[in-house]
C-alpha positions, -999 to 999 in steps of 0.1 A, spaced: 935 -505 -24 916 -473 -24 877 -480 -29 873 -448 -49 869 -410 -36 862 -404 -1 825 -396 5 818 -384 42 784 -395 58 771 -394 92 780 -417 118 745 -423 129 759 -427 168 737 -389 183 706 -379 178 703 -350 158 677 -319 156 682 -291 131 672 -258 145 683 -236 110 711 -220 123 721 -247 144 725 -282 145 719 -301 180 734 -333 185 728 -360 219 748 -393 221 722 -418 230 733 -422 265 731 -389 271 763 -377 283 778 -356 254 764 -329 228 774 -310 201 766 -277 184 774 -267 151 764 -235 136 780 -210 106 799 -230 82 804 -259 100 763 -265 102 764 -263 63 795 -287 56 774 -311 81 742 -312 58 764 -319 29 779 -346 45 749 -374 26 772 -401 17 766 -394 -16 792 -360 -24 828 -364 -26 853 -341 -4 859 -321 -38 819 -317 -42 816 -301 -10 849 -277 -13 824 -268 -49 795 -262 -28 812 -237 -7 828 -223 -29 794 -215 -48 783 -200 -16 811 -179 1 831 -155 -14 869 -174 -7 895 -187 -30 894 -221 -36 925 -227 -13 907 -212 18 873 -233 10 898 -267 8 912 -259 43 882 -248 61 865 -282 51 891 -305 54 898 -291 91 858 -291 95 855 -330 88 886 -340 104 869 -322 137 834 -338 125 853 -370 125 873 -369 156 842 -363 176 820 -389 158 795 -372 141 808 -380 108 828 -413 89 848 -406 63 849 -429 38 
């Protein structure tokens, strides 16, 4: 039984540093980073816990000129990425 809309957080398994135009990220052992910039840095930030998929396609959309089918795909296929590398759970 669904527990309401999904709401995507971070995972809390790198350490992070925000540089402004990029966002650094170390697992704690060491062995793997991650870089996100653009777009990608953006959809990260707005990934609190506290705003639905559908709040973060609306934040997009309020800052990039695209059509709201274009902002839906570029975010779902940015936290499915997010996701499959760990730095974000989606739930």
């Amino acid at each position: 039984m669904p527990s309401g809309p999904e709401r995507p957080r971070p995972s809390g398994r790198f350490l992070e540093k925000d540089l402004g135009d990029e966002y650094l990220f170390l697992r704690a052992d060491g062995n793997r980073f991650h870089v996100l910039n653009g777009s990608a840095r953006e959809i990260y930030l707005l990934c609190d816990g506290s705003r639905t998929v559908e709040e973060i396609v609306a934040a997009m959309l309020a800052r990039y000129r695209v059509d709201e089918r274009t902002a839906t795909l570029d975010v779902e296929e940015t936290l499915r990425g997010l996701a499959e590398i760990g730095l974000v759970d989606r739930g």
